[in-house]
N, C-alpha and C positions, 0 to 999 in steps of 0.2 A: 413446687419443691417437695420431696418425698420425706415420708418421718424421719426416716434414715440422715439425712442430708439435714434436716431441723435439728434433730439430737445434737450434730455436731457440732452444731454452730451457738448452742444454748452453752454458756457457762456454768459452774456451780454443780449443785443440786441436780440438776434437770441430766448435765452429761456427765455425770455418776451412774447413773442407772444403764449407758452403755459398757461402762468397766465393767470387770467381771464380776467383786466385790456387789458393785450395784445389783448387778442380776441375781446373786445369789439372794439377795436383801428383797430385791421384788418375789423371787420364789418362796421364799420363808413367808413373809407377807401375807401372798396371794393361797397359799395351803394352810395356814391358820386361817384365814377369811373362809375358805372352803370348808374347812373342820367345824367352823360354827354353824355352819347351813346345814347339815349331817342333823340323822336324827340317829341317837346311840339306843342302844336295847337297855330296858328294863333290868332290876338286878334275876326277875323272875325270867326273863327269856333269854337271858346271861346264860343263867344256871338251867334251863332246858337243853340248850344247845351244846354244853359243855358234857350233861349226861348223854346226850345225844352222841357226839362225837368219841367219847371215851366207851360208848357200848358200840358203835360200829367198828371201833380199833380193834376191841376185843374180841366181834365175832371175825372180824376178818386175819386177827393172829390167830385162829381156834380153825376157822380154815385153812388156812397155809400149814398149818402144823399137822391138821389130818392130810392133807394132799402130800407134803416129805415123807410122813410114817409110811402110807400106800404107796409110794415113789421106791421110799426105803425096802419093802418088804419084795415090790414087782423086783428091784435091783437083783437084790439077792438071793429069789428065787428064779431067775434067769441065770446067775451066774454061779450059783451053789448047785442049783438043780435039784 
C-alpha cells in the first residue's frame, strides 16, 4: 500500500497533515526546524556586510549618475550642435 493510500485511511491526527491546514503546520514546523540548523553571522560580520553593501550601492549610484551627465551632455551635443 503506498503512503498516500496509508494517510487516508489513518484517522485523527495522522489525516490532518493531508488537509491543507495540516500541510501548512508541517511547513511552518519543518522551516523553524531548518532555521535552527542555520548558522546566523556575528553582530561583527552583520555590520561588515552591511558597510559592505551600502558602499557598493553608493559607487554604483555615483556610476549611473556619471554615465546620465555623459549620456546628457553626448544628447545635447548631437542635437544642439
Amino acid at each position: 500500500m503506498e503512503n498516500s493510500q496509508k494517510r487516508k485511511s489513518l484517522p485523527g491526527v495522522a489525516a490532518g497533515f493531508d488537509s491543507v491546514t495540516g500541510k501548512i503546520r508541517r511547513f511552518v514546523s519543518d522551516t523553524m526546524a531548518e532555521l535552527g540548523r542555520c548558522t546566523w553571522p556575528n553582530r561583527q560580520q552583520l555590520f561588515e556586510s552591511t558597510v559592505l553593501v551600502v558602499v557598493a550601492i553608493a559607487v554604483l549610484a555615483i556610476f549611473v549618475a556619471g554615465v546620465d551627465w555623459i549620456a546628457g551632455l553626448l544628447i545635447r551635443w548631437i542635437t544642439l550642435g
